[in-house]
DRENMI-887552 format. One record per residue (C-alpha): residue number from 1; x, y, z. Coordinates in Angstrom, 2 decimals, always signed. Layout:
N
NUM	X	Y	Z $
...
***
This chain:
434
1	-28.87	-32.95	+5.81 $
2	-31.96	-31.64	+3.97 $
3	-34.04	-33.20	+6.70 $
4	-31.93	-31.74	+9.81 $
5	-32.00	-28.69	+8.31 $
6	-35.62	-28.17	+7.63 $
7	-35.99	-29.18	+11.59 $
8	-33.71	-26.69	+12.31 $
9	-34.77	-23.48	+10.69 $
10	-38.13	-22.71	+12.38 $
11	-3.76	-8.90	+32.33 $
12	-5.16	-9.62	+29.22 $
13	-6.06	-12.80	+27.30 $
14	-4.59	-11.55	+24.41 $
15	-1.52	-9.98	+24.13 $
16	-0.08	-10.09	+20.59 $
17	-0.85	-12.13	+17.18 $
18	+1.27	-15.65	+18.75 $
19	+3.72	-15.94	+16.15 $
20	+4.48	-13.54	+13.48 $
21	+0.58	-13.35	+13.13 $
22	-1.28	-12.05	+9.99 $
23	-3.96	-9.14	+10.36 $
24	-7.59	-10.52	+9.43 $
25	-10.77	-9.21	+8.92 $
26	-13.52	-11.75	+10.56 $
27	-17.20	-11.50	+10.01 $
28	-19.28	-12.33	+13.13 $
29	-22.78	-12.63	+12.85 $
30	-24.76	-11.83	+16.46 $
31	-27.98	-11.35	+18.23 $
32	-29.28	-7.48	+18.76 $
33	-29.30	-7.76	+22.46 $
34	-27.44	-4.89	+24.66 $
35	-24.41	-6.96	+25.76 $
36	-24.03	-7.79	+22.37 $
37	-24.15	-4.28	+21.06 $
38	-21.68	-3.00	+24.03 $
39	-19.22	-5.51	+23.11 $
40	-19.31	-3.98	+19.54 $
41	-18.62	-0.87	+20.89 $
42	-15.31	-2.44	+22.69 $
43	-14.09	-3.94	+19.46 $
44	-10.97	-1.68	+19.38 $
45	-9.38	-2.96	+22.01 $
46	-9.56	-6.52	+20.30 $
47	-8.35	-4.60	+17.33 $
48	-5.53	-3.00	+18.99 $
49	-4.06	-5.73	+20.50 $
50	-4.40	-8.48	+17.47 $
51	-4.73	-6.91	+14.41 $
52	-7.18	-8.02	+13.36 $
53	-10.80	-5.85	+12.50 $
54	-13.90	-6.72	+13.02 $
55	-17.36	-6.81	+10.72 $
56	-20.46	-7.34	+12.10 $
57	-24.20	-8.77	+11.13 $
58	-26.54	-8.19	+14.17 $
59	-29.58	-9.26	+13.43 $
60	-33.19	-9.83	+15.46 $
61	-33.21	-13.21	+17.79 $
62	-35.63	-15.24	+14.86 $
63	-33.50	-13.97	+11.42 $
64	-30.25	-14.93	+13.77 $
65	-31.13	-18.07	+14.09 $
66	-32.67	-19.04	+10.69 $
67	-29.25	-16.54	+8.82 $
68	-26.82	-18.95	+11.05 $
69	-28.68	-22.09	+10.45 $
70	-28.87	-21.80	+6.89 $
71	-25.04	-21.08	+6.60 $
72	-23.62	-23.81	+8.74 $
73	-25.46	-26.43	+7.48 $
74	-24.97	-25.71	+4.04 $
75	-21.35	-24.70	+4.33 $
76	-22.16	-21.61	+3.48 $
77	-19.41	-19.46	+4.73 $
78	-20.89	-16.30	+5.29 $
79	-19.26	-16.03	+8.86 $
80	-16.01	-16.58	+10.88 $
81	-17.91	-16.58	+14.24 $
82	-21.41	-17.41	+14.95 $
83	-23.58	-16.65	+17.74 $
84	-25.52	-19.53	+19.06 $
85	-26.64	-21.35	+22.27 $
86	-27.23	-24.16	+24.65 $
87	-29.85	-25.59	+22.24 $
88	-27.58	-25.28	+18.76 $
89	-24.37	-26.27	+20.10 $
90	-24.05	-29.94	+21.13 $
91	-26.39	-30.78	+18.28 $
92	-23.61	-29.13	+15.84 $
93	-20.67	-29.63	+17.48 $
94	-22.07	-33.82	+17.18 $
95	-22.69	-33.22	+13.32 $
96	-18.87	-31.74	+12.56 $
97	-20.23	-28.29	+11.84 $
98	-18.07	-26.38	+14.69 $
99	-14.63	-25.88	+15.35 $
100	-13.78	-27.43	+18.93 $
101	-12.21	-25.26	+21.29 $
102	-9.62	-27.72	+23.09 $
103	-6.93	-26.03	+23.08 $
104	-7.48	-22.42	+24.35 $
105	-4.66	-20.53	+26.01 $
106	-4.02	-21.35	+29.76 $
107	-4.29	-17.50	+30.51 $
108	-7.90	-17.81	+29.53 $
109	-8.54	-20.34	+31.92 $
110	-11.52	-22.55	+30.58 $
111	-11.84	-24.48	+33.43 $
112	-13.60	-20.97	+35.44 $
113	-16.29	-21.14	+32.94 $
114	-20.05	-22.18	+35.34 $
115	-20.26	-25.83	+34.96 $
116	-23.68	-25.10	+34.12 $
117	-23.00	-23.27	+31.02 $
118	-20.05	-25.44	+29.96 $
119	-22.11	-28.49	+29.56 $
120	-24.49	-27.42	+27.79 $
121	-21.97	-25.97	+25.37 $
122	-20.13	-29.02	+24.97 $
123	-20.79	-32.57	+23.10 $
124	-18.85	-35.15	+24.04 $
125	-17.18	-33.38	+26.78 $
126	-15.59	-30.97	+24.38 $
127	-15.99	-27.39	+24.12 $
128	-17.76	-26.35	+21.38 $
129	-18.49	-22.43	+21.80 $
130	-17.28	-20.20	+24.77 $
131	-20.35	-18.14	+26.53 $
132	-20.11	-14.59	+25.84 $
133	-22.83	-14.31	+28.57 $
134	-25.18	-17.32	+30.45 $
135	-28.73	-16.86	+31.96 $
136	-31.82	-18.15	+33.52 $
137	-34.96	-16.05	+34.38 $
138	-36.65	-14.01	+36.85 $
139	-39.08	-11.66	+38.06 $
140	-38.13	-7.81	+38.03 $
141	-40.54	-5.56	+39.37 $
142	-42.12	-2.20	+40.30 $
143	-40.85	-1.78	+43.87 $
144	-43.11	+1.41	+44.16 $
145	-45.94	-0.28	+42.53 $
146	-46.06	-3.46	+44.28 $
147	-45.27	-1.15	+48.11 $
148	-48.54	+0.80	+46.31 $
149	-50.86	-2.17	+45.50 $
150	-50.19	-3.00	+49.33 $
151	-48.18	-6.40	+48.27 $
152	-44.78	-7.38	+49.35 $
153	-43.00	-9.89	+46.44 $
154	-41.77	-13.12	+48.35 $
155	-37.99	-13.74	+47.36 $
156	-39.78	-17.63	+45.46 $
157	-43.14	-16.48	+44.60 $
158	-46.12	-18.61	+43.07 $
159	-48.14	-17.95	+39.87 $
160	-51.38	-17.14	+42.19 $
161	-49.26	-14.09	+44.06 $
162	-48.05	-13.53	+40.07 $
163	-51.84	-13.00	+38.44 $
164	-52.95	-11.01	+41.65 $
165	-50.26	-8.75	+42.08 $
166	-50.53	-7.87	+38.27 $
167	-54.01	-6.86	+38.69 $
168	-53.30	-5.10	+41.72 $
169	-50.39	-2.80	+39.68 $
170	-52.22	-2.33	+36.58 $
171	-53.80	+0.94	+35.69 $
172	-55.11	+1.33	+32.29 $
173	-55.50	+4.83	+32.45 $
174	-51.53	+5.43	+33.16 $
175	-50.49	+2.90	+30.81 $
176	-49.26	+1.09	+33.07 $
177	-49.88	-3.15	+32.46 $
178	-49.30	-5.06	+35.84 $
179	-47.36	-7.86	+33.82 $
180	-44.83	-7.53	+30.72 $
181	-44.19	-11.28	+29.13 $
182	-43.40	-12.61	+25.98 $
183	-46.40	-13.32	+23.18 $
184	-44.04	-13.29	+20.08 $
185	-43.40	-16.54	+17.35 $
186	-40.66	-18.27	+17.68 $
187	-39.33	-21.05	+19.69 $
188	-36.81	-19.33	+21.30 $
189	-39.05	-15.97	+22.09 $
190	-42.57	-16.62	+23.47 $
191	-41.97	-20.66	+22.26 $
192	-39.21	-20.34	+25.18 $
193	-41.30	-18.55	+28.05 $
194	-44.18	-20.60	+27.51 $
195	-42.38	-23.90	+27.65 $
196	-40.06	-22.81	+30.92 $
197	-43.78	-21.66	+32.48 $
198	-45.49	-25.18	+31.33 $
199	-42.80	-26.75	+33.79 $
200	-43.87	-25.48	+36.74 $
201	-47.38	-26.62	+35.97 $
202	-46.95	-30.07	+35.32 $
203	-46.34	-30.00	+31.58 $
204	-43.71	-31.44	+28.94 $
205	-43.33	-31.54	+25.36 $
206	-43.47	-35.51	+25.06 $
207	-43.64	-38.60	+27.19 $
208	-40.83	-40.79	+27.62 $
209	-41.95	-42.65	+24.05 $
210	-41.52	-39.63	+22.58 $
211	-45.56	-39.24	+22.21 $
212	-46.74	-35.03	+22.05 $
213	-48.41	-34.24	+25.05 $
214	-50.39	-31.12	+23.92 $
215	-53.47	-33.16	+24.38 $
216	-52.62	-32.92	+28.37 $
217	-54.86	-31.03	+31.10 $
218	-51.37	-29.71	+32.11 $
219	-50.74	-27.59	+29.08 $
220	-54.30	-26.14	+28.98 $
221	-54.01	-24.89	+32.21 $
222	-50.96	-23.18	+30.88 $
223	-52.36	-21.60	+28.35 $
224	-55.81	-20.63	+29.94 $
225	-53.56	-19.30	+33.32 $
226	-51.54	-17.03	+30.72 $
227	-53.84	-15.91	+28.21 $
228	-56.02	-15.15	+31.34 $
229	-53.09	-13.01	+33.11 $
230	-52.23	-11.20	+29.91 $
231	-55.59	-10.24	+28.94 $
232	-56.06	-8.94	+32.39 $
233	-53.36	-7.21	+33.68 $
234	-51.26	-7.65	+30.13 $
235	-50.21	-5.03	+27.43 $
236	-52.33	-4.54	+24.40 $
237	-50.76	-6.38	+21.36 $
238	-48.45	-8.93	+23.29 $
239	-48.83	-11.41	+21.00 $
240	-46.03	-9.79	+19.03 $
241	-44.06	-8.90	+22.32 $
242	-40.41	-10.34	+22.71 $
243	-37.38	-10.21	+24.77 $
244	-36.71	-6.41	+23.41 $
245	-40.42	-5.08	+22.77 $
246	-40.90	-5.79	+26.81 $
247	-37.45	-4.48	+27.72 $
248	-38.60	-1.09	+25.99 $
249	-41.92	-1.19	+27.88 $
250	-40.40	-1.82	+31.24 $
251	-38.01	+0.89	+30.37 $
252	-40.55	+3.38	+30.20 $
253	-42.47	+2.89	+33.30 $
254	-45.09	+0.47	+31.36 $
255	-45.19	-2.59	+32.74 $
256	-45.36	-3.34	+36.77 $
257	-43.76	-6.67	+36.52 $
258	-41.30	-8.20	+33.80 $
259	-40.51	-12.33	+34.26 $
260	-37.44	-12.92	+31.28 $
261	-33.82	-13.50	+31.03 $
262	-32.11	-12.58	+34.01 $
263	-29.37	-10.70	+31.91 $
264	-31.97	-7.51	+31.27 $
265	-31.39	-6.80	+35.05 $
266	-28.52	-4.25	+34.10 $
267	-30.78	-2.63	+32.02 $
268	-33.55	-2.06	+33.71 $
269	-31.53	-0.96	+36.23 $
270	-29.72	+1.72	+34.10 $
271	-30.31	+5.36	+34.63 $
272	-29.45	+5.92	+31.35 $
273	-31.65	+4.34	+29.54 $
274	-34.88	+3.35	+32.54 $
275	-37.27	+5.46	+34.28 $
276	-37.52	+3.66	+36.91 $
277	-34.31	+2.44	+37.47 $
278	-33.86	+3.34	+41.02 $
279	-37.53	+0.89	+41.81 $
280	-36.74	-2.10	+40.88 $
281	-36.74	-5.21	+42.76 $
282	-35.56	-8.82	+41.59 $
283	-37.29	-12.60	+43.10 $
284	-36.67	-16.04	+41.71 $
285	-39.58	-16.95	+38.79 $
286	-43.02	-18.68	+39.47 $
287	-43.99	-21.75	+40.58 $
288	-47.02	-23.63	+41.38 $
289	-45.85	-25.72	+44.06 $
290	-45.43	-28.66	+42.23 $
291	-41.50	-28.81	+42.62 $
292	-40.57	-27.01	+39.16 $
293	-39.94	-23.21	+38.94 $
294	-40.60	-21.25	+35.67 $
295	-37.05	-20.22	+35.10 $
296	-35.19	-21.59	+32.16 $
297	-31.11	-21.61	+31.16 $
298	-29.61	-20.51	+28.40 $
299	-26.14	-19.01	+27.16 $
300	-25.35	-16.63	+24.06 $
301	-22.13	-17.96	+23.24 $
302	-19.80	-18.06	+20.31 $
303	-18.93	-20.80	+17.91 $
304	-16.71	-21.27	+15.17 $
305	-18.37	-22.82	+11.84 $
306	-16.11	-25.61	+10.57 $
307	-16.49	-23.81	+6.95 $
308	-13.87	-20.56	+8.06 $
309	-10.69	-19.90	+6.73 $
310	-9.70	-17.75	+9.74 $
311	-9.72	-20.32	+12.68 $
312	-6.60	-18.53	+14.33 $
313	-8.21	-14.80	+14.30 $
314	-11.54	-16.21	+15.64 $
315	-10.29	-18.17	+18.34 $
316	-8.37	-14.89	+19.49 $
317	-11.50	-12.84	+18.67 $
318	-13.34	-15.49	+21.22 $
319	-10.74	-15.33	+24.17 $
320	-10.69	-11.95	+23.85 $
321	-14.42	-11.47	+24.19 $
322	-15.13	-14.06	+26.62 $
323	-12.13	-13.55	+29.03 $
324	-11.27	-12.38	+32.55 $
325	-9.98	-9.16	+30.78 $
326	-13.32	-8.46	+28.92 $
327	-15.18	-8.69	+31.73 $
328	-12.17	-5.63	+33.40 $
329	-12.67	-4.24	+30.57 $
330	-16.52	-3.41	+30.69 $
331	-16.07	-2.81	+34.29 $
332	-13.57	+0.21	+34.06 $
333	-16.08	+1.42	+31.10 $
334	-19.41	+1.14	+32.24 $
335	-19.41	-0.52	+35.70 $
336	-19.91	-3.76	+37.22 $
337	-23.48	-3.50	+37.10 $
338	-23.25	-3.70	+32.88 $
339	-20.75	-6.65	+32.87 $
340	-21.67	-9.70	+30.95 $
341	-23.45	-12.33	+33.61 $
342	-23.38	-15.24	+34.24 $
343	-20.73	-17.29	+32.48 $
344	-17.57	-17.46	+34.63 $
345	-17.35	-18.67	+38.63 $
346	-14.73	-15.80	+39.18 $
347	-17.29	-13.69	+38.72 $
348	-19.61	-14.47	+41.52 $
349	-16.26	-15.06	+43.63 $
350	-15.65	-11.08	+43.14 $
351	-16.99	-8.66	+45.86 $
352	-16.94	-5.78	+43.50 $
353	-19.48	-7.72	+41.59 $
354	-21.44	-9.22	+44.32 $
355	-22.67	-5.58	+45.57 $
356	-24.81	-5.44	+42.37 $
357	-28.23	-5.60	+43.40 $
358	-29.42	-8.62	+41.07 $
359	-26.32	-10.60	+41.03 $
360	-26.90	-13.53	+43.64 $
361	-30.68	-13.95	+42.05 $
362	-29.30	-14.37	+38.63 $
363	-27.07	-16.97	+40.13 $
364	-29.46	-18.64	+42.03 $
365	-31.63	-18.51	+39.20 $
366	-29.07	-20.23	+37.14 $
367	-28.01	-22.87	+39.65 $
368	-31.82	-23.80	+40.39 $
369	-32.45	-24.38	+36.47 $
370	-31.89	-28.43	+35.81 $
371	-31.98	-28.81	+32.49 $
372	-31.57	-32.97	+32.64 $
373	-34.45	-32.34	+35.33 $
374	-36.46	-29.82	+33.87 $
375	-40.71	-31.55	+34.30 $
376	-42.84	-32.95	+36.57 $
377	-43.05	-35.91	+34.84 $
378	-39.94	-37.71	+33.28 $
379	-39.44	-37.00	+30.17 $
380	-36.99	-38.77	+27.20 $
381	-35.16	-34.97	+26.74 $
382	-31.95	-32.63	+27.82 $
383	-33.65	-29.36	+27.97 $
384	-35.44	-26.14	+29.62 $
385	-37.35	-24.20	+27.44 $
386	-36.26	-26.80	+24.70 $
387	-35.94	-29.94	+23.91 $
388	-32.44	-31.15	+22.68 $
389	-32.96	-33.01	+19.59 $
390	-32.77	-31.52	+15.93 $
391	-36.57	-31.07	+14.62 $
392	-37.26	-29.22	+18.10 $
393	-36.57	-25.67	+16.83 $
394	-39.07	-26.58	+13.40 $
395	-41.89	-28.17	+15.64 $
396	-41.60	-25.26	+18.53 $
397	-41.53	-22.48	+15.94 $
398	-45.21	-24.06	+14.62 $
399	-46.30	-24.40	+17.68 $
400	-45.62	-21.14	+18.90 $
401	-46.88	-19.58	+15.85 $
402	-49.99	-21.49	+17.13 $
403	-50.03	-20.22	+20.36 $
404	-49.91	-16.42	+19.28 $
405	-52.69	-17.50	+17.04 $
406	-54.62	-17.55	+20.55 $
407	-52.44	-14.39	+21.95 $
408	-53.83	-12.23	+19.24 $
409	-57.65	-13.43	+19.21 $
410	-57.17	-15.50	+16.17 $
411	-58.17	-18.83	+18.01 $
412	-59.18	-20.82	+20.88 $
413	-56.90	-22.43	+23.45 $
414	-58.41	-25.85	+22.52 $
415	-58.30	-25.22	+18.77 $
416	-53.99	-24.49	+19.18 $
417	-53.19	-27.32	+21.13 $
418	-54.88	-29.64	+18.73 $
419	-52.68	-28.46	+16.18 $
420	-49.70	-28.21	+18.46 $
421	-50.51	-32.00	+18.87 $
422	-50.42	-32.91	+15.21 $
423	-47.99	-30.67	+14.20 $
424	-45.82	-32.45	+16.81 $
425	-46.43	-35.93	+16.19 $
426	-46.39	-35.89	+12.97 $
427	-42.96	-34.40	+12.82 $
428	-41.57	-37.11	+15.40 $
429	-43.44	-39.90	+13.45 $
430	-41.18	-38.53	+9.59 $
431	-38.17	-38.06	+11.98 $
432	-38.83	-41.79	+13.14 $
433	-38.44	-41.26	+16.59 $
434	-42.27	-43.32	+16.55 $
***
């Protein structure tokens, strides 16, 4: 255990309590993204129809992860639900440290979850958390910048288009950086983007003997294309840039292109809380021709930790927020524009929905993500913008600490993927995968 875990750190639902049902109080520990944070704000209806309240720990994407590995894999017991993902799941689920969800109610209808996001949130083919939301990546852009630079975006474009257009948009003396992407540590931040990117140029983490492959003319020209791009056409400081530092950015008229999770396209495109809501366009991520786009796949789902006294109230608590209903729900709120993406076929099968403006390109995002297919070259693992075996999240979050080493000035592109390269292989070789 010590060794996983030091790899891994780095109509309604719901109607009534079934049965003469007991009011809990459940503990759910979550991510601080805006679906996440809206479903908080909904918590009363789960409330008024079970019982049962609600306390929450929402906490920034890194602390999430290390907080929620820490406690399952110590038995802990710190929460009731957890939120995790594609890359946590299976790997738990195989190790006896979730609850499986077999035997949800029929009204909840399991089998309308995306296949996509079902499998990778299975082991065994069991379900092993329920996706709260599922996503890929794209490009959202400045449609009055790009109609301004004298560009038009291609519905697939290539990295080449990408790094011109940015230079084309930006304007230092406006604030305004042609290209927002993600600089900051962490193997599931700018450890994510800049594996999902190294795809589409030829790149993987290891060969098929499970041999690091940072010493590869593939990666370099990742990292010299995007450190290149940034410090052109980039914000200052992106080495500590995430998911929400860019989101802000865009928000604010900052940034004339944005490539990240396809689930910030109801934000950006909320009046509310963008300036430039009403100019923004959507097209599928980069390539570079080489058969693999840029995109990755992921889902924000929740789990149940093995460790809980309160299996019943969760597994309500998880239909609820993950249903049909919940989906209604935010609909009759906010509007179909702010409903969690990506995680149920209905969805896409609804015409209300379809009108959104970015709802067939998150799909087709999603469905053009191949996570058993994900490189040029074959390579031994299950995975996007990770690779599915345990010490992945403890090597990636090294690496990518290694990477915004070179982000922020600190050191060369050659001088990080030498130590990417050790760090990696000598991880692998203790693990005794060589």
């Amino acid at each position: 255990m010590k060794t996983t875990l030091r790899a891994l750190l780095g109509a309604t639902a719901i109607c009534a309590v079934s049965g003469p049902g007991i009011a809990e109080t459940i503990t759910i520990a979550t991510v601080n993204n805006g679906d996440m944070i809206r479903m908080q704000g909904l918590t009363a209806d789960f409330t008024a129809k079970t019982g049962h309240e609600v306390e929450w720990v929402t906490l920034e994407e890194n602390v999430l992860r290390q907080r929620v590995t820490t406690d399952i894999s110590t038995n802990g017991g710190q929460f009731d639900i957890m939120t995790i993902g594609m890359y946590e799941t299976p790997i738990w689920g195989a190790n006896g440290w979730l609850v499986a969800l077999d035997d949800l109610s029929d009204d909840y209808d399991v089998d309308d979850i995306l296949p996509a996001m079902a499998g990778g949130l299975s082991y065994d083919g069991t379900l092993y958390a329920a996706p709260f939301y599922g996503e890929s990546s794209m490009i959202m852009y400045r449609t009055d910048l790009m109609e301004a630079a004298g560009l038009e975006m291609p519905e697939a474009p290539t990295w080449e288009f990408i790094r011109q257009a940015a230079a084309a948009m930006t304007d230092r003396d406006n604030e305004i950086n042609g290209i927002c992407l993600r600089g900051k540590a962490g193997w599931g931040e700018g450890g994510a983007f800049i594996t999902a990117m190294s795809n589409s140029f030829g790149a993987r983490w290891f060969d098929m003997d499970w041999n690091a492959q940072f010493d590869t003319q593939p990666w370099k020209d990742t990292l010299e294309f995007f450190v290149g791009m940034m410090n052109e056409s980039g914000p200052a400081g992106y080495a500590t840039n995430g998911f929400n530092e860019n989101l802000s950015l865009f928000q604010q008229g900052k940034c004339g292109m944005w490539i990240d999770a396809t689930v910030a396209a109801s934000f950006v495109t909320n009046p509310n809380d963008s300036t430039v809501a009403d100019s923004v366009g959507f097209a599928l991520a980069p390539d570079n021709g080489l058969g693999k786009r840029s995109n990755w796949l992921w889902a924000w789902a929740l789990a149940i930790p093995a460790g809980t006294q309160k299996v019943d109230a969760a597994k309500e608590f998880i239909e609820w927020a993950t249903s049909k209903s919940y989906i209604e729900l935010v609909a009759e709120n906010e509007g179909w524009a702010n409903v969690p993406p990506g995680a149920r076929t209905s969805l896409y099968e609804n015409p209300n929905y379809m009108e959104v403006p970015f709802a067939q390109m998150t799909l087709d995002s999603i469905l053009s993500a191949d996570p058993n297919n994900s490189t040029v070259e074959p390579s031994p693992y299950v995975g996007v913008q990770f690779a599915a075996i345990p010490e992945f999240a403890g090597i990636a979050t090294e690496v990518s600490q290694e990477f915004s080493a070179v982000y922020a000035g600190q050191q060369t592109i050659d001088e990080a993927l030498a130590k990417a390269q050790a760090i990696t292989n000598d991880a692998m070789e203790a693990a005794g995968y060589r």
